[in-house]
N, C-alpha and C positions, 0 to 999 in steps of 0.2 A: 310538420310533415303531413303531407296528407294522406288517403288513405290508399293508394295506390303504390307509396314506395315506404307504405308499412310491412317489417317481416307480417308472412303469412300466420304467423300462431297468434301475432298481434291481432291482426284484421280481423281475423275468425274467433278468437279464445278469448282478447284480450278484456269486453264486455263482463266476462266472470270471472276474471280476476280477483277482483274486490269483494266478490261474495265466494270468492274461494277463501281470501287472506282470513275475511269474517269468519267461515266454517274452520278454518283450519286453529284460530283464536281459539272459538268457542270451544275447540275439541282439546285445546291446548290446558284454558282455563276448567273443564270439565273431566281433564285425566284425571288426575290424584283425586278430586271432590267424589266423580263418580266410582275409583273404587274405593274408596272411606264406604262410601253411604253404600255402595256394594257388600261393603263388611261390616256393618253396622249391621245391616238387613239380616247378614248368615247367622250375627250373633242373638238377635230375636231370635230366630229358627228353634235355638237351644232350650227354649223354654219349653218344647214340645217333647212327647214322650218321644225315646227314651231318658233322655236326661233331666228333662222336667225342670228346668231352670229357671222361673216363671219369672222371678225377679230381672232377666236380664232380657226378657222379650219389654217389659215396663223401659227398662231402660234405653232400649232400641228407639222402639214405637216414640218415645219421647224426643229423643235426639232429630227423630224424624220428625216429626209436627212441628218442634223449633226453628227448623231451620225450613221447612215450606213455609210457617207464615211469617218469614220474615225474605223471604224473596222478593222481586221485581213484580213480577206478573206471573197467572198461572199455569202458562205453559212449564217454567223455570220448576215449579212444585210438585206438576204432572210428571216431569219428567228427575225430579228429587225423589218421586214416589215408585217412579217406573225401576231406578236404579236399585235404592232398598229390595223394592218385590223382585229383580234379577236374583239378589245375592241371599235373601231371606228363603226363595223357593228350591234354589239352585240346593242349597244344603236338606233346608227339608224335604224335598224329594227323591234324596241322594241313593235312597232303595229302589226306585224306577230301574237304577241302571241292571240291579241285579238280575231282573228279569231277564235281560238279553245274554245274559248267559247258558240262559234253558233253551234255547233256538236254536240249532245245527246253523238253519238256513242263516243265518246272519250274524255279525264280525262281533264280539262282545263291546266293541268299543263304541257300536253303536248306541248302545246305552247312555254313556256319559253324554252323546250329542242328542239322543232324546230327553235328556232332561234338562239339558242346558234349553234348547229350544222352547219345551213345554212352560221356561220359567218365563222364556220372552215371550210369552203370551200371557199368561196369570200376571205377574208386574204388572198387568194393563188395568188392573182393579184399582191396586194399591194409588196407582197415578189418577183415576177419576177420582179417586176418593180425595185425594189430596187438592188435585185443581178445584174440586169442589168446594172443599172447604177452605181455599185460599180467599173465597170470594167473603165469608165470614170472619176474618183474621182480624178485624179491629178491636174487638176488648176481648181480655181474658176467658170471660164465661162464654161471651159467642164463639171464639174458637177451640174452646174444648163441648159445645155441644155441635156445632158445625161439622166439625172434622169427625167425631161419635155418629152423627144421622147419616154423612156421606160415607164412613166403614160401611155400616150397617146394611146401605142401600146395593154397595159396588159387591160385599161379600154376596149379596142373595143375589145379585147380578151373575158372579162367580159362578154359583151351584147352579145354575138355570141353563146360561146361553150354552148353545152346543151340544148338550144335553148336561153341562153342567161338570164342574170337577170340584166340590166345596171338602177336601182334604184339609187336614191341619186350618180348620179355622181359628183366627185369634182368641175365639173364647174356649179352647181347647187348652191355652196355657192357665185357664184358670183352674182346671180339675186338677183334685190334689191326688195323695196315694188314695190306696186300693181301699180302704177302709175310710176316706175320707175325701169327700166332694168337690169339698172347697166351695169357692165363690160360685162355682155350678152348681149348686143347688136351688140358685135363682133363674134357672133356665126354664122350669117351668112356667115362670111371668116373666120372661124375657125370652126364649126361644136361640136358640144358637146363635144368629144371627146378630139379635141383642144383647148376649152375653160378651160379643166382641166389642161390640159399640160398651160396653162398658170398661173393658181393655183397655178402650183407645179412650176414655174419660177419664181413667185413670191415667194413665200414661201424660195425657194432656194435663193434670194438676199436677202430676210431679215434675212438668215442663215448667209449669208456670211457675210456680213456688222456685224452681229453680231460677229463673229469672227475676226474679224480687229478691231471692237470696243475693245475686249478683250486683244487686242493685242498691243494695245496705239493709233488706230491710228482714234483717236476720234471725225474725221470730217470727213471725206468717211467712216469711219462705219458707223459711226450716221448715214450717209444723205441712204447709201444704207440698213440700218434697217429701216426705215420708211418710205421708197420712196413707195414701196408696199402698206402699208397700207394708207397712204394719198394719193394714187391714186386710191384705193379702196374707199374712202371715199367720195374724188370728185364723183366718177360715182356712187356711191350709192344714190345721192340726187341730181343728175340732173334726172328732167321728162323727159320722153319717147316723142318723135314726135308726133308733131298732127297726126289726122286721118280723111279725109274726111267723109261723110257720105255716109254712104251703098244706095239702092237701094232694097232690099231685107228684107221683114218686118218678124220679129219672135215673136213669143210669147214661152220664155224659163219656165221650170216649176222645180220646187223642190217640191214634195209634202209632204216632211217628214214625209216618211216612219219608223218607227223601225223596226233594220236588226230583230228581233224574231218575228215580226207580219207579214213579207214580204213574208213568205211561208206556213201561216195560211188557210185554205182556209178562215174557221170565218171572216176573215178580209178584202178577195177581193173585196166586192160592197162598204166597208165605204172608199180602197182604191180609186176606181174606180171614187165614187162620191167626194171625194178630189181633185182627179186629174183635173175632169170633171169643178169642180166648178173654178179651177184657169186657167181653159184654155179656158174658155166661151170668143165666141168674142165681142168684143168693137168695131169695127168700120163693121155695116155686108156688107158680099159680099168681104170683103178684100182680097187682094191674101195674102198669110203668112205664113210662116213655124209654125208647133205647135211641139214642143221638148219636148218629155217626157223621164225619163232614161231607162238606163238597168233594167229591172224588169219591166219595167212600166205597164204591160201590162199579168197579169196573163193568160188568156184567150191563149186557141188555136185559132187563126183568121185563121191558115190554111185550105182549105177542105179535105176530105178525111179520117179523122181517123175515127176510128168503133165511135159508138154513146156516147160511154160510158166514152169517153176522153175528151167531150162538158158538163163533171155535173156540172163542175162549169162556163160554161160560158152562157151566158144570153143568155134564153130561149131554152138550149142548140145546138144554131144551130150556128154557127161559122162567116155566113153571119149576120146574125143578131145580133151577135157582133162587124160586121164590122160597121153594119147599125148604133149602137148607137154611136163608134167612130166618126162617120162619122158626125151626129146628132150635137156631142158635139164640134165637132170643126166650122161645120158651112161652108155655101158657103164659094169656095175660098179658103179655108184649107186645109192643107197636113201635116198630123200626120207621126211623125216619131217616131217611139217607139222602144224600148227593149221588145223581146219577144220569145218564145223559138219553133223550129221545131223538130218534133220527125223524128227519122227513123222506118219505120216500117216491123216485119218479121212475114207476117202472121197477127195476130190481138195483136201482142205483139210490144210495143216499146223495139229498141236494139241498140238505141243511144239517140243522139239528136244535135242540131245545136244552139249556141249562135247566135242571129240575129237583124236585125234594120231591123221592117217592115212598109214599107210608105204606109197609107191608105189616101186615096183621099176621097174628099167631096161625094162622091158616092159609098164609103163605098168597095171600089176593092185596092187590093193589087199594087199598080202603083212604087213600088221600094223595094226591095232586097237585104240584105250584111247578108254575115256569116260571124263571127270571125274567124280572121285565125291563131292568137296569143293567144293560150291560155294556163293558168293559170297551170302549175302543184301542182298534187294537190287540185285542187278548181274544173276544168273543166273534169278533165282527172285525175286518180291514173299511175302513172309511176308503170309498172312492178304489172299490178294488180294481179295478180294469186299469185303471191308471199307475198306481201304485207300483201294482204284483211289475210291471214297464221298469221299473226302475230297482227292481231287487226285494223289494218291502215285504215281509208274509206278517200273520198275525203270530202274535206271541207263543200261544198255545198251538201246538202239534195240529195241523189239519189242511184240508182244502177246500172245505165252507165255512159257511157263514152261520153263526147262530141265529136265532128267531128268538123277537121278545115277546114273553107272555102279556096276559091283560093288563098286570099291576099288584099292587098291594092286595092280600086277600085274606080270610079268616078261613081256617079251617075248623070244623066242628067233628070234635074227635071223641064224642061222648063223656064219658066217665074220667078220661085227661083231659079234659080242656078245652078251649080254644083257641087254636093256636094262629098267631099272625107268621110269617113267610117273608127272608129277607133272606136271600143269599150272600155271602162274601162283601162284594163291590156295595150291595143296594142299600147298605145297614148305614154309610156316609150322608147319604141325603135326608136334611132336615123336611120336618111335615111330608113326605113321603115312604113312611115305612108301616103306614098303619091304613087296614081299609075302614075308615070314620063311621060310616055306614052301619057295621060288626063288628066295635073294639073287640080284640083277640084277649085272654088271661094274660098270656107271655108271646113274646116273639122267640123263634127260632134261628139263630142262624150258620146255618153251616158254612165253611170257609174254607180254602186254600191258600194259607198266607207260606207258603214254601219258596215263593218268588220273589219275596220281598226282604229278602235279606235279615240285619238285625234291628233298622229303625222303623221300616215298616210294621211290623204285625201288632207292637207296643200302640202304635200311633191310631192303629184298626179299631186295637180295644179299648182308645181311647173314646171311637169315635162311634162305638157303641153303647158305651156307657154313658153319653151326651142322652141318644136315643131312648135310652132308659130312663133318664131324668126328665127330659122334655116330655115323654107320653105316659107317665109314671107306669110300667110298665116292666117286666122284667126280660134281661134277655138271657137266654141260653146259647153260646157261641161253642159249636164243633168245627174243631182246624184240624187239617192233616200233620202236623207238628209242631206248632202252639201259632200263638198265645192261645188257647181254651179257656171258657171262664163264664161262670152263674153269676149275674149281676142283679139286684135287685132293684124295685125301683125307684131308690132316691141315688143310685148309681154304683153303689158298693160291691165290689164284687166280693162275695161271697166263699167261690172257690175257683180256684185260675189252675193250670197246667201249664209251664214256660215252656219255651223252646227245645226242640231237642229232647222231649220228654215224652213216653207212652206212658197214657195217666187213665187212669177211670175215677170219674167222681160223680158218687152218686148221694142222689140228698131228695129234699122235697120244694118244687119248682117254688118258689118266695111268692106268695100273694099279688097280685097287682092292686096299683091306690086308685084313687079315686080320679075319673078324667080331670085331670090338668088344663090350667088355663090356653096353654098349647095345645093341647091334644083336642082340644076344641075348634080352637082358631086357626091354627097351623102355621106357616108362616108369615100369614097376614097381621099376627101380632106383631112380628118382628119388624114389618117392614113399616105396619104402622107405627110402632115407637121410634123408629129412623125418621119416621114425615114428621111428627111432633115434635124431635131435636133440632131440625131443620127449620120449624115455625118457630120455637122458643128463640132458638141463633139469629132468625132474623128479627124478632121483636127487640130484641137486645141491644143489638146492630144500630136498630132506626132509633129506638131512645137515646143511645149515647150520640147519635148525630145528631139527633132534632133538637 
């Protein structure tokens, strides 16, 4: 027939036919594989706090490297790895969606499709990492240090491009409970980053070993399938190192806020005298740090805006919000609070500044930090002209934009300290929460984890307590209704306030150790031990060839 008394769908369509029949195959033969390795992926997730599962992120991670280096080509692997990281993020970022339940302006359900989506983007690591390592797949040891350099590389890839989202990294499932480290305590010679690549090493022998098991060789499989996990196990229930006692007295606070009443105005003096009442001092004239979180502090304490910007602060004059601060903490006190600065153009606000403002027992402004990591989304609308076009606002209540400060910075606070500056969101990023220049005694960080539902705020402090072991370093975490919690610096927390709790704990800030081999390097360690796993997989490689 020729082509003139061919049907028209023929003549025009019939060319992609066969790469329709192909795509429709592949879609056919990748259903059921793609959601396996979908739910393979969500079962890793479990290893992260709150359930702490760690043994069945090993078992994931494993089933995943199995079956990439035994594919075709590395598209096949890329895309074995894209599928796990859908189903691995989709559940551990499952608190995302809570947030959009604090938004008037938007449908709560949009939640569940922002984190579906944000997962088909993050999967995009899991899958370099995999193609990567597919190209090392020829002997055992090169694919379990192959697959170990290319995690290592795609995760710090992760925290970076975009401005970065390095959440629940793999070496997250290796920190044990509160009193106990676990295989994180090698995070100081290894860096978060390397502490995954150790994950995915592990994971990788208990692959292998399972495949020698399969294969009859019933006593080096065995011992290399379970060496992993029984060494995971040992370091899960050894405690963490003593810690001398501090020098530096705090009184930490949670006053359990509800995230719907926290930008009420109705509710700012019953927060205010909450606050007030858990931070009254006990010993007077004490010198002390007073820690309230992000939020803590609805009030403008700056000078200068028009009058009309002090209606909700006490007696509307700004000083005289200092003065009651000031009041409530007492001789000797130094409030560090969460609280917000406007920009102003004209008598209009046309920004604003996330900040931790230190007010002194005499009621003056005596310390300073702006967030400098922030929140897309929450702080900022990415691309707002375009967006607001389609319905989109930012998460938190407003209609600007925030402004980032300089960065990481040390505050010199005399006779307490000096204190380093991370708010909420900034405390996630590895080799960025420390100014190198000034090592700080302690870091500070205040937080609002009220949006984050039940798996979030566990996952925060988990991911604080990373920061604390990498910079040896201790942290103090103030949240509007938990997780709260003194961590010292081999990572221990000391003393937590959960959820749902108005807590005051007050202690003496834990000593900080000595700079760490991280807190040196920063994440140039990590990524250097990613290039070196990389060299060793390929020397491997060309031996067992040549």
């Amino acid at each position: 027939m020729d082509d003139a008394a061919k049907p028209w769908h023929d003549k025009y369509f019939g060319k992609y036919k066969r790469k329709a029949k192909l795509f429709a195959r592949a879609c056919w033969h990748w259903g059921w594989r793609g959601a396996a390795l979908a739910a393979i992926g969500a079962v890793g997730a479990l290893g992260f706090q709150p359930l702490g599962l760690w043994p069945l992120t090993l078992l994931s991670l494993g089933v995943l490297l199995w079956i990439a280096a035994r594919l075709p080509h590395a598209g096949w692997a890329a895309l074995a790895g894209w599928l796990w990281g859908l189903g691995h993020f989709t559940l551990g970022l499952n608190w995302i969606a809570t947030a959009f339940t604090y938004q008037a302006k938007m449908p709560p359900w949009l939640g569940g499709l922002a984190v579906f989506l944000l997962s088909l983007y993050l999967a995009l690591f899991p899958a370099m990492a995999m193609a990567g390592g597919w190209f090392l797949r020829g002997r055992g040891v090169s694919r379990v240090l192959g697959f170990a350099g290319c995690w290592i590389l795609a995760e710090a890839l992760r925290g970076w491009l975009f401005t970065g989202f390095p959440w629940n990294p793999l070496g997250a499932a290796l920190l044990g409970g509160d009193a106990r480290p676990g295989l994180a305590l090698l995070a100081p010679w290894l860096g978060t980053y390397g502490l995954s690549g150790l994950t995915v090493a592990m994971a990788g022998v208990a692959a292998e070993g399972r495949m020698r098991w399969l294969l009859g060789n019933r006593t080096g499989g065995g011992a290399m399938m379970a060496g992993p996990f029984a060494l995971g196990l040992v370091a899960m229930v050894l405690p963490g190192p003593a810690t001398p006692q501090g020098h530096v007295a705090y009184t930490l606070i949670q006053p359990n806020i509800a995230q719907e009443d926290l930008d009420d105005p109705t509710h700012f003096e019953a927060q205010y005298v909450a606050s007030a009442k858990l931070s009254a001092p006990r010993v007077p004239g004490q010198k002390r740090l007073v820690l309230w979180p992000e939020s803590g502090v609805p009030d403008y304490v700056r000078d200068g805006y028009p009058a009309w910007y002090y209606q909700f602060t006490f007696g509307g004059d700004p000083w005289l919000a200092r003065w009651r601060l000031a009041r409530t903490i007492g001789a000797g006190g130094l409030l560090l609070t969460g609280t917000v600065d406007l920009d102003l153009q004209g008598v209009n606000a046309t920004g604003g500044q996330n900040v931790i403002a230190g007010i002194d027992d005499h009621g003056r402004i005596a310390a300073h930090y702006a967030k400098a990591h922030l929140v897309p989304f929450g702080e900022y609308l990415p691309q707002r002209q375009w967006l607001k076009m389609i319905g989109l606002e930012r998460l938190v209540p407003g209609d600007f934009d925030f402004r980032p400060g300089p960065g990481p910075q040390t505050l010199d606070l005399g006779a307490l300290g000096k204190a380093g500056m991370q708010i909420c969101y900034e405390i996630i990023f590895p080799g960025a929460v420390v100014d190198r220049a000034h090592r700080p005694d302690y870091i500070f960080n205040p937080s609002n984890d009220g949006w984050f539902g039940s798996w979030g705020p566990p996952q925060h402090l988990a991911q604080a307590r990373l920061r604390a072991i990498e910079e040896g370093l201790p942290v103090l975490r103030s949240t509007t209704n938990g997780v709260s919690a003194v961590i010292d610096g081999h990572g221990v927390v000391r003393q937590r306030a959960d959820r749902g709790q108005a807590a005051r704990l007050d202690g003496m800030v834990p000593p900080a150790l000595a700079p760490t081999l991280f807190a040196r390097w920063g994440n140039m360690l990590s990524i250097g031990i990613g290039l070196v796993l990389l060299m060793l997989a390929t020397l491997v490689l060309r031996r067992a060839r040549g």
